[in-house]
TORSE-674730 format. One line per field, with one value per atom (N, C-alpha, C): residue in three letters; atom name; y, z, x; residue number from 1. Coordinates in nm, 3 decimals, always signed. Layout:
resn (ALA, ...) $
name (CA, ...) $
y (Y, ...) $
z (Z, ...) $
x (X, ...) $
resi (NUM, ...) $
This chain:
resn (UNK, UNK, UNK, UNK, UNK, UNK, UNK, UNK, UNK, UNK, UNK, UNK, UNK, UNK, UNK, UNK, UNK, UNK, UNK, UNK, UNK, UNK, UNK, UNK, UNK, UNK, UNK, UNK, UNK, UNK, UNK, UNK, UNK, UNK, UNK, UNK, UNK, UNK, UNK, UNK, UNK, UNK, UNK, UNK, UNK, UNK, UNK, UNK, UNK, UNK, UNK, UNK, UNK, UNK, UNK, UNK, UNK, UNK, UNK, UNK, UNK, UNK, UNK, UNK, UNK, UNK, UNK, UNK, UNK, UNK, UNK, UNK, UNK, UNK, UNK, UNK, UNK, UNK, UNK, UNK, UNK, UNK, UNK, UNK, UNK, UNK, UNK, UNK, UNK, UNK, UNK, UNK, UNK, UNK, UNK, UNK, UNK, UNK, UNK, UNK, UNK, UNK, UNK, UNK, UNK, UNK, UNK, UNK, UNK, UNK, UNK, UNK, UNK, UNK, UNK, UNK, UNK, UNK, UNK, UNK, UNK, UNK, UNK, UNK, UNK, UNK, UNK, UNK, UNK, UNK, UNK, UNK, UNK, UNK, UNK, UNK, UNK, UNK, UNK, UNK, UNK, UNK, UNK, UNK, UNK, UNK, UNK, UNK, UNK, UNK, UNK, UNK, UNK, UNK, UNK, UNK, UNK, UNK, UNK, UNK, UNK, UNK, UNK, UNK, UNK, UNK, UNK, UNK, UNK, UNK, UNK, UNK, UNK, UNK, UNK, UNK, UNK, UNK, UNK, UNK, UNK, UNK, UNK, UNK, UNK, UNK, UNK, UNK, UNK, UNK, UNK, UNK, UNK, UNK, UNK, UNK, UNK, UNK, UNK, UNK, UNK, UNK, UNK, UNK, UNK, UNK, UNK, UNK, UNK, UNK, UNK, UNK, UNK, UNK, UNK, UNK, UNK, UNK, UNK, UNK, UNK, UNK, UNK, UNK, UNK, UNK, UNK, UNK, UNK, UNK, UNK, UNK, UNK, UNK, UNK, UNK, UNK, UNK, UNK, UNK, UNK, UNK, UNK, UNK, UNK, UNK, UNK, UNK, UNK, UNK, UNK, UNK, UNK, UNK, UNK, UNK, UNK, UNK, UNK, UNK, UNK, UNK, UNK, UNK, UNK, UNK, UNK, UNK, UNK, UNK) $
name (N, CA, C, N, CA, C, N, CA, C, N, CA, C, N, CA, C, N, CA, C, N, CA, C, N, CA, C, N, CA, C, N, CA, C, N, CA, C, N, CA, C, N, CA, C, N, CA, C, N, CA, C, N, CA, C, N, CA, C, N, CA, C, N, CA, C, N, CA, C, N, CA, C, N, CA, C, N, CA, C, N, CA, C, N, CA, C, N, CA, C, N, CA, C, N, CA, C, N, CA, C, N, CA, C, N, CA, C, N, CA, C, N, CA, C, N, CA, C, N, CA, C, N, CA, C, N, CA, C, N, CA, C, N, CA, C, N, CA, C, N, CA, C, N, CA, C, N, CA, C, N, CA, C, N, CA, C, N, CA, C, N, CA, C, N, CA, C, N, CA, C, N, CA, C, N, CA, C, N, CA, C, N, CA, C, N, CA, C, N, CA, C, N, CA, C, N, CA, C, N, CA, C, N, CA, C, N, CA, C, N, CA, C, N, CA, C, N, CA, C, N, CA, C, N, CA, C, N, CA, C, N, CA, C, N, CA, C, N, CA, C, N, CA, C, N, CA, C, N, CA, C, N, CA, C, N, CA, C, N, CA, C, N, CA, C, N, CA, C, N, CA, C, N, CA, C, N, CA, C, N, CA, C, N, CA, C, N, CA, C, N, CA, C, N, CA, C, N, CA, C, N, CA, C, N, CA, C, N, CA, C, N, CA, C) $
y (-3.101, -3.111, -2.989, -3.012, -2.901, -2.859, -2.748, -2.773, -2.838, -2.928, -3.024, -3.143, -3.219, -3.273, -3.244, -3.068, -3.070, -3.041, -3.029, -3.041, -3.171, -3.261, -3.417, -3.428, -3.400, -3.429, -3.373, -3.261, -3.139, -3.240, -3.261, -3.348, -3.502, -3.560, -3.700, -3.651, -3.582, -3.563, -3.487, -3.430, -3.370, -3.412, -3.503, -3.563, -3.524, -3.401, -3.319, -3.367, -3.327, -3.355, -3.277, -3.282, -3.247, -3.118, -3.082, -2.921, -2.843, -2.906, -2.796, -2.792, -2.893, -2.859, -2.735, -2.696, -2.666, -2.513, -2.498, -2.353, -2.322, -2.403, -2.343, -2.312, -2.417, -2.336, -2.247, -2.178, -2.049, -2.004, -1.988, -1.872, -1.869, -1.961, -1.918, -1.855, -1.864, -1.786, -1.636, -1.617, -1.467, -1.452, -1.477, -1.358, -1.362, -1.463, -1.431, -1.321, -1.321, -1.230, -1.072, -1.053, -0.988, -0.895, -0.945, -0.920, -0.878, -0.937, -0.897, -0.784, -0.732, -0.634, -0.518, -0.528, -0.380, -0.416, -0.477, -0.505, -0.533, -0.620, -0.674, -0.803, -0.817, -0.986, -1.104, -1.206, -1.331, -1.426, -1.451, -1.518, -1.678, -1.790, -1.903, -1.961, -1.981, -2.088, -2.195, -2.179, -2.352, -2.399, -2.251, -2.319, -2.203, -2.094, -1.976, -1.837, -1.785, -1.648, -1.604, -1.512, -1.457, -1.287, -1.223, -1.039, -0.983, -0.880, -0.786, -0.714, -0.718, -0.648, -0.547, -0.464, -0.315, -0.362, -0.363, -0.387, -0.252, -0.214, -0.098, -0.110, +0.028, +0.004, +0.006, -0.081, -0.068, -0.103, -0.112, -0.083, -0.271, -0.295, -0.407, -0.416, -0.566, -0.560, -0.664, -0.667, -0.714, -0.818, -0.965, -1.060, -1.060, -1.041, -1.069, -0.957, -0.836, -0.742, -0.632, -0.658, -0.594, -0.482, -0.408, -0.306, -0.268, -0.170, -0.149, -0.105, -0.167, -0.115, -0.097, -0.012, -0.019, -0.077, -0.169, -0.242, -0.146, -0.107, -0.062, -0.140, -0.011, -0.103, -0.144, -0.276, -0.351, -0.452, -0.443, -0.529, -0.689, -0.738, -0.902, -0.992, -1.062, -1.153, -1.256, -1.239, -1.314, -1.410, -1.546, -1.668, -1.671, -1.685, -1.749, -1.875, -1.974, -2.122, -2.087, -2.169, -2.219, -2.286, -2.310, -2.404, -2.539, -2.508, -2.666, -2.736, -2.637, -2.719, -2.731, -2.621, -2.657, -2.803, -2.824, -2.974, -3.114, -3.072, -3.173, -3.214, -3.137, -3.133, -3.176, -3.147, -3.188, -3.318) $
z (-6.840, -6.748, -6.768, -6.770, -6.774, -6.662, -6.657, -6.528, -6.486, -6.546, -6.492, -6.456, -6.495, -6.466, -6.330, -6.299, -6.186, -6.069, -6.109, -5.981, -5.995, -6.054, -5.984, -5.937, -5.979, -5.853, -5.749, -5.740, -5.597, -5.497, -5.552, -5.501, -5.442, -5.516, -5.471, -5.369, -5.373, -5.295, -5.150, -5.156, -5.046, -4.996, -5.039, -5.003, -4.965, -5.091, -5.133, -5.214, -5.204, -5.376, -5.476, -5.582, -5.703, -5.666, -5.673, -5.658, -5.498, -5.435, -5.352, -5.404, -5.473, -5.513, -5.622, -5.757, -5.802, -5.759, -5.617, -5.531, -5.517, -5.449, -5.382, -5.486, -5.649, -5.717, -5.795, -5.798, -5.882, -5.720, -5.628, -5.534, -5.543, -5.554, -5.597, -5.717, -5.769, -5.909, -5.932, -5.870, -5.828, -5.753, -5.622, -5.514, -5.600, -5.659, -5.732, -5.864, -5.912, -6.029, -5.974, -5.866, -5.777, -5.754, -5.675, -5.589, -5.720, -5.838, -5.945, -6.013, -5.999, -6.072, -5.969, -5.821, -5.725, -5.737, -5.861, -5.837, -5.713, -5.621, -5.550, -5.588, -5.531, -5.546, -5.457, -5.556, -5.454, -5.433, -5.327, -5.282, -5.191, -5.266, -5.231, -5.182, -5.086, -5.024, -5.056, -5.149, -5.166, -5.354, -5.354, -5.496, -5.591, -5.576, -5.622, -5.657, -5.690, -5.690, -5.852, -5.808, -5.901, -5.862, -6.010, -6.001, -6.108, -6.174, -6.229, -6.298, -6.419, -6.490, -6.635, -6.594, -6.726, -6.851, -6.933, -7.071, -7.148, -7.173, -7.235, -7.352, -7.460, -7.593, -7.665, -7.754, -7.892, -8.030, -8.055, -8.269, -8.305, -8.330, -8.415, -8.552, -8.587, -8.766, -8.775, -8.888, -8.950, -9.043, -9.000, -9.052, -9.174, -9.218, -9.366, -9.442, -9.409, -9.497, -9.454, -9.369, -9.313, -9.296, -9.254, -9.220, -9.101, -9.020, -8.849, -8.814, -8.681, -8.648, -8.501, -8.412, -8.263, -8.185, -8.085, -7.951, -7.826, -7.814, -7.710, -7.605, -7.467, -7.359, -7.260, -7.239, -7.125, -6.995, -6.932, -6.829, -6.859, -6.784, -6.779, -6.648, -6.676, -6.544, -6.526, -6.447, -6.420, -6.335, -6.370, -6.225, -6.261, -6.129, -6.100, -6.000, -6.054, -5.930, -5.828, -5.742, -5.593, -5.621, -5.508, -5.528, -5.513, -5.399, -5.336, -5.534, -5.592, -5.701, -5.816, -5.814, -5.900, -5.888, -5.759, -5.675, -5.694, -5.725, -5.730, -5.900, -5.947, -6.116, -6.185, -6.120, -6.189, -6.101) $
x (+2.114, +2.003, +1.914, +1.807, +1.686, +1.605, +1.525, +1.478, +1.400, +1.280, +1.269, +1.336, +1.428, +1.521, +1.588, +1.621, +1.659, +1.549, +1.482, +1.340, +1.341, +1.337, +1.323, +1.462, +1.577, +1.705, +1.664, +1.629, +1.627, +1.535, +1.403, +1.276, +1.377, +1.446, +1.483, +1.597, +1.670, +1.818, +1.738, +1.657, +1.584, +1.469, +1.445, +1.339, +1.205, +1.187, +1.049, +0.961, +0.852, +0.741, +0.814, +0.767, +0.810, +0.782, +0.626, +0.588, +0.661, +0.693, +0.786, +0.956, +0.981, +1.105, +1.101, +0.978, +0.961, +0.932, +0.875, +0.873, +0.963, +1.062, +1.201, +1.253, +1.314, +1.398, +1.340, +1.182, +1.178, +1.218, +1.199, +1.200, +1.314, +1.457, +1.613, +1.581, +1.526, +1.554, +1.491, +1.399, +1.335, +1.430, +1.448, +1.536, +1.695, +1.760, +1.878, +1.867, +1.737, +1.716, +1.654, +1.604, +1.569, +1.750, +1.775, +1.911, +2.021, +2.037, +2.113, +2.026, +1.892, +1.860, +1.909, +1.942, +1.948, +2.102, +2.185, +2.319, +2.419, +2.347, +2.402, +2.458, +2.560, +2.624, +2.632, +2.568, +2.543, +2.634, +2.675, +2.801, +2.771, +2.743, +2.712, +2.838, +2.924, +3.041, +3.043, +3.114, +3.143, +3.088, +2.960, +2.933, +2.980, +2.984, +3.035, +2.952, +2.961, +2.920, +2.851, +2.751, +2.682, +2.703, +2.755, +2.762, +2.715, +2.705, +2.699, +2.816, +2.856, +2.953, +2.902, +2.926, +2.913, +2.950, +2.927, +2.962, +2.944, +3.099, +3.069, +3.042, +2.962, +2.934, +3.057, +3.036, +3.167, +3.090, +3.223, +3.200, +3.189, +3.126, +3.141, +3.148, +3.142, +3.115, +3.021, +2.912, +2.855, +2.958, +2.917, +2.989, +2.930, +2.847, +2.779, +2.830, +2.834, +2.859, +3.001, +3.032, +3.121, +3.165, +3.015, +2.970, +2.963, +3.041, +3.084, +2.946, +2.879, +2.800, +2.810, +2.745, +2.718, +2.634, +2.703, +2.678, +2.645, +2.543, +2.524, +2.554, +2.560, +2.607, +2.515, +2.549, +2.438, +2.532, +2.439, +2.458, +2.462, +2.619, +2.596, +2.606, +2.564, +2.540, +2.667, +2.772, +2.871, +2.863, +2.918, +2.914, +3.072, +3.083, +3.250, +3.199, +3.276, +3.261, +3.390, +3.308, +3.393, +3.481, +3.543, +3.671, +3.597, +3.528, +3.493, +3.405, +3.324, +3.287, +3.389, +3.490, +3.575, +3.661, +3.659, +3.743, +3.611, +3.497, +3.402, +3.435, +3.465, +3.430, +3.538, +3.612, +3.778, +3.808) $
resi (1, 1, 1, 2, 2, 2, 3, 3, 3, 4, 4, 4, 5, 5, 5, 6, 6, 6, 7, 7, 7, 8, 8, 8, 9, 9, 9, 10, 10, 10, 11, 11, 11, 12, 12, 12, 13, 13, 13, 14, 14, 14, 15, 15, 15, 16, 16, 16, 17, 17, 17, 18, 18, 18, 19, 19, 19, 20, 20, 20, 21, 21, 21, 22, 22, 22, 23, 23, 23, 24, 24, 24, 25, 25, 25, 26, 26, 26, 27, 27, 27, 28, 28, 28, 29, 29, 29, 30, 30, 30, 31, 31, 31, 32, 32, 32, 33, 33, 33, 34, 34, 34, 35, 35, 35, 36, 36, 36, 37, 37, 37, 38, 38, 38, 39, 39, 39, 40, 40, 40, 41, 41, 41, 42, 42, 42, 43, 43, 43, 44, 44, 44, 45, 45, 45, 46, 46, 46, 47, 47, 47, 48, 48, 48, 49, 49, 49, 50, 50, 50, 51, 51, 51, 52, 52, 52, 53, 53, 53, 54, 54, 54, 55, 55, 55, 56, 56, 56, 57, 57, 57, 58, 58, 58, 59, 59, 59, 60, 60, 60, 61, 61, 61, 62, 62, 62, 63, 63, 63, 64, 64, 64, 65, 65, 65, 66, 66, 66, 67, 67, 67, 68, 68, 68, 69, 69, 69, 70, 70, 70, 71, 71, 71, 72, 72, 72, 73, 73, 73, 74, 74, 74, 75, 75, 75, 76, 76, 76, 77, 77, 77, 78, 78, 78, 79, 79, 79, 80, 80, 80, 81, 81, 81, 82, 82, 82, 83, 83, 83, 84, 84, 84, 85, 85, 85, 86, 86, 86, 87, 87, 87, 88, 88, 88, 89, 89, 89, 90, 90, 90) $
């Protein structure tokens, strides 16, 4: 599913126009991208959680030449699911 695809679910299951379904999920998507840049964690019940994890730098290799090089370290964006969607899905 893409995001248009899910703005017409969001729009039919809620019974919005297209263009307000299309407000609400960038405004989930700013305040969730918002809220993960001041590393806070978002905790949805039921659908699961979005955090922040350190990735420290390491050594890699160059698959082509197999030459070690360095991974600096960055930030990743973790989801863990809920139970309630892990119980929808399975």
């Amino acid at each position: 599913m893409n995001k248009a695809e899910l703005i017409e679910a969001m729009a039919s299951d809620a019974g919005l126009s297209k263009a307000d379904a299309k407000k609400a999920l960038d405004g989930f998507i700013n305040a969730t991208t918002d809220a993960l840049k001041k590393g806070d964690r978002i905790s949805l019940i039921g659908f699961g959680s979005f955090s922040i994890s350190e990735r420290a730098a390491r050594t890699g290799r160059n698959p082509q030449t197999g030459k070690e090089i360095q991974i600096a370290a960055k930030n990743v964006v973790k989801f863990k699911a809920g139970a309630d969607l892990q119980d929808k899905v399975n």
